[in-house]
C-alpha positions as CSV (number, residue, x, y, z in Angstrom):
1,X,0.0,0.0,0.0
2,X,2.8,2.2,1.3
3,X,4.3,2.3,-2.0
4,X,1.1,3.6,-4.0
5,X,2.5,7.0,-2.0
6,X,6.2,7.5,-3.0
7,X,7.9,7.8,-6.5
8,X,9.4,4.4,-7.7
9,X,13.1,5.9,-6.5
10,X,11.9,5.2,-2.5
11,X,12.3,1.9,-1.5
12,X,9.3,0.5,0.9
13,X,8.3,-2.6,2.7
14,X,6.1,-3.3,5.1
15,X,4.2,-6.2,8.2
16,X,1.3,-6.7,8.8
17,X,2.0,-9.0,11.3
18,X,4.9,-9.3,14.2
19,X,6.4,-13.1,15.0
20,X,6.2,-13.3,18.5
21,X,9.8,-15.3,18.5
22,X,11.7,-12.5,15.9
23,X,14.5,-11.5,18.5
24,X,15.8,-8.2,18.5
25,X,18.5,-7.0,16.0
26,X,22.3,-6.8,17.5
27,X,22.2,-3.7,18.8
28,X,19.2,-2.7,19.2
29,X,18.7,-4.3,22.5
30,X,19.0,-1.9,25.1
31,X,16.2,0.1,22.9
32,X,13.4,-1.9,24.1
33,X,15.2,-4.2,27.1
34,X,12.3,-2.5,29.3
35,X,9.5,-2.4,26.7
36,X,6.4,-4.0,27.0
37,X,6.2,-7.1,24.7
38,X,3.3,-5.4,22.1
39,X,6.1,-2.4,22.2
40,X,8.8,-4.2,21.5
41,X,7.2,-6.7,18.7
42,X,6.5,-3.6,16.7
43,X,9.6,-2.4,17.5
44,X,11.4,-5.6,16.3
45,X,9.5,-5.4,13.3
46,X,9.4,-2.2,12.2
47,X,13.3,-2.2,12.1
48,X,12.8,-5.4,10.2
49,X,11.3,-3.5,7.9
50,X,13.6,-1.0,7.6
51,X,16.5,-3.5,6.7
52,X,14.6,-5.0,4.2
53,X,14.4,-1.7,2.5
54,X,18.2,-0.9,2.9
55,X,18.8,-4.4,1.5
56,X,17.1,-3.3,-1.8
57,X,19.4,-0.4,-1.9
58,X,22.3,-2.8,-1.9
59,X,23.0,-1.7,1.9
60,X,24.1,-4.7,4.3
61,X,21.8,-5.6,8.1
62,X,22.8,-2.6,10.5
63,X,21.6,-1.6,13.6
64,X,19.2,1.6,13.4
65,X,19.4,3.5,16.2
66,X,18.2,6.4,17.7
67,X,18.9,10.5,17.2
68,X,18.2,13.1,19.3
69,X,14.2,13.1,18.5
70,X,14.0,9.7,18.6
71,X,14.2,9.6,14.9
72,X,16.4,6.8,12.9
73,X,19.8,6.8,12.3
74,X,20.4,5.7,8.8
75,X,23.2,5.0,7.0
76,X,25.5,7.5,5.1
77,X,23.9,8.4,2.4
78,X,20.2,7.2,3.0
79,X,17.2,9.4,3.7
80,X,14.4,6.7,5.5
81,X,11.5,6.7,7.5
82,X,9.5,3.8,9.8
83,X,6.2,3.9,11.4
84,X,3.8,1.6,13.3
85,X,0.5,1.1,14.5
86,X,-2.0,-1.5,15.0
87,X,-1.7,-4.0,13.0
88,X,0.9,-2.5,10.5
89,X,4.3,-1.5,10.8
90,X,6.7,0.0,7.7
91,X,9.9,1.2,6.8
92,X,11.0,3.8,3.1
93,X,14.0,4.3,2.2
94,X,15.9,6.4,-0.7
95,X,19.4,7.3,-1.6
96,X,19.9,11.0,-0.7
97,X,21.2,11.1,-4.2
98,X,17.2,10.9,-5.1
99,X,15.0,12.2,-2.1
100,X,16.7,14.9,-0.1
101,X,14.2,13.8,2.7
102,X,10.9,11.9,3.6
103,X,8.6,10.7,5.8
104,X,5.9,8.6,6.2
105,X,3.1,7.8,8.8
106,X,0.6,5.3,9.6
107,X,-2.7,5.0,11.5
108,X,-5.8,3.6,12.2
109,X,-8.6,4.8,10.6
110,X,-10.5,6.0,13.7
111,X,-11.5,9.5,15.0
112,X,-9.1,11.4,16.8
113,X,-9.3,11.6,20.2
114,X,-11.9,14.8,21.4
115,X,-8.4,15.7,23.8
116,X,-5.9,15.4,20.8
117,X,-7.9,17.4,18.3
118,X,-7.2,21.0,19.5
119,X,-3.7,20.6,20.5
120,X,-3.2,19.5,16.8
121,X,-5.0,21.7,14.3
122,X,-5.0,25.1,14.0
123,X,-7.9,27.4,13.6
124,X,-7.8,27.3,9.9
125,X,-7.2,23.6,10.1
126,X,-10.4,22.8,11.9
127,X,-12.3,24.9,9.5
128,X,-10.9,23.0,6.7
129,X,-11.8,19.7,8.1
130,X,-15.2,21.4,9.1
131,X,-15.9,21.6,5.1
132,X,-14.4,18.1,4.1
133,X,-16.5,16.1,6.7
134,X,-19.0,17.9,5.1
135,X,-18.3,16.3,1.7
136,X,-17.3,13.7,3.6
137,X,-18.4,12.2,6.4
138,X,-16.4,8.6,5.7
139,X,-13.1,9.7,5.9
140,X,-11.8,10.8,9.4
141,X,-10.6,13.4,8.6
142,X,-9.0,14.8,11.6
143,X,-6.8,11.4,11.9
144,X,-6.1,11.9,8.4
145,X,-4.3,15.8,9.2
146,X,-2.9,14.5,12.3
147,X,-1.2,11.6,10.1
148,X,-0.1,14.0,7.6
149,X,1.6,16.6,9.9
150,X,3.5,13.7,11.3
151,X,4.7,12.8,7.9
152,X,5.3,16.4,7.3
153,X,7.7,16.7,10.6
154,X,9.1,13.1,10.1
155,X,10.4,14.7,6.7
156,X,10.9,18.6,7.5
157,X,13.6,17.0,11.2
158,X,16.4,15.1,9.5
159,X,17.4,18.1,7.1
160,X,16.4,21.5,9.3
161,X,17.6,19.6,13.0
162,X,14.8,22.3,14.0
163,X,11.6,20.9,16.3
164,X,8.3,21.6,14.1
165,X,4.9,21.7,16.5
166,X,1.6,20.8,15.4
167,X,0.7,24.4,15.2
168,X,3.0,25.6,13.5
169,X,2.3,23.7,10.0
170,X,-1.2,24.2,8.8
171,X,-2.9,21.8,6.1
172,X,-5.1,21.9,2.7
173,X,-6.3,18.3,1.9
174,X,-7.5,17.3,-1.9
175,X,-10.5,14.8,-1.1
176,X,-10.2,13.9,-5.2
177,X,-6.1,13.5,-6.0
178,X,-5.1,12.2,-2.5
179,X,-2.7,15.0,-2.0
180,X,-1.9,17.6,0.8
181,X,0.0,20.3,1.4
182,X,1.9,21.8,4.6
183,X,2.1,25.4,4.7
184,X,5.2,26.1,7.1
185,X,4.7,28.8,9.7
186,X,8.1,29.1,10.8
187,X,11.3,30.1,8.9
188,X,11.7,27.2,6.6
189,X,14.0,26.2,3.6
190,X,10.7,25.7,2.0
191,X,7.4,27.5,2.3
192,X,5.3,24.6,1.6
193,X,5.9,20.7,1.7
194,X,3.6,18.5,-0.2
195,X,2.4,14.3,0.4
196,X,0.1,12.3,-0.8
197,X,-2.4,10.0,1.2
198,X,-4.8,6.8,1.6
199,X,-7.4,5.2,3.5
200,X,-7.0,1.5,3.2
201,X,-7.7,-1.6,4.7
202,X,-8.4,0.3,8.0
203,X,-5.7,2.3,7.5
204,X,-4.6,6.1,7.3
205,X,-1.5,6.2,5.5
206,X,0.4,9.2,4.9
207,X,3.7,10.4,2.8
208,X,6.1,13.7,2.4
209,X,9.1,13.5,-0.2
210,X,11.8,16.1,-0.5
211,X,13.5,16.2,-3.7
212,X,16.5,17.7,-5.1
């Protein structure tokens, strides 16, 4: 599904399933030593993922480990992304040589929590999603922005090391073409970063590429 997003130069793959069994990476141990076991089956997964992406890129099994945000480490000269949720967990990776950047999100198709909403929108957000549940009352669409600004600050980290809050992006959201675009509040390299999205299989998935 994941792929259906990126441009064929990103490399994806992705669970929907964890093996109870799979152990943890060499490594990557201490990450989740203290980790619930649902926690650290995604976990173990997820970076499964991951390698299997790097391994199309002709990029040999490393650990991925943390940054200072908590994001992945990749390897010199990789741009990549993971997410998880419930049931699904995925990894995309690109040379840098390709996609200056991305990110990618996943989750389940549900509506937001009432607490999570305002903290994550911005005024001309929720009037935004106001007119699309209106076309729309299917979609979730509030899940759907929340999973987009993820992707969006997944992407906008890596390159600008600079933290991006929720209110500080504001969204537009094409119901027909499965796009969106961020419009960046802040001082930014670029005014606007675009993704695409899809509701699948129970699924809100969401991605931002960067290119040269």
């Amino acid at each position: 599904m994941l792929q259906e997003l990126l441009p064929p130069s990103v490399i994806t793959a992705e669970a929907f399933t964890d093996d109870p069994d799979e152990p943890c990476f060499p490594g990557e141990e201490d990450l989740v030593a203290r980790a619930v076991d649902g926690r650290r089956r995604e976990f173990v997964t997820a970076r499964r993922c991951a390698r299997e992406a790097l391994a199309r890129l002709g990029y040999a099994p490393v650990a991925i480990r943390p940054g200072p945000r908590r994001e992945p480490v990749w390897p010199d000269g990789v741009a990549g992304s993971i997410t998880h949720c419930a049931g699904y967990r995925a990894a995309a990776v690109a040379r840098i040589t390709d996609v200056t950047s991305l990110g990618i999100d996943a989750e389940p198709h549900a509506p937001l929590p009432p607490r999570v909403f305002p903290a994550v929108t911005t005024p001309g957000d929720r009037e935004h999603l106001a007119h699309l549940a209106a076309q729309d009352p299917t979609v979730h669409w509030g899940r759907l922005l929340f999973s987009a600004k993820e992707a969006v600050y997944k992407a906008w980290f890596p390159v600008t090391r600079r933290w991006l809050g929720f209110e500080e992006a504001s969204l537009t959201i094409d119901p027909e073409r499965g796009t969106f675009a961020a419009r960046i509040h802040i001082e930014s390299p670029w005014p606007a970063l675009h993704g695409r999205w899809l509701v699948s299989e129970g699924l809100v998935l969401t991605a931002v590429t960067i290119s040269r």
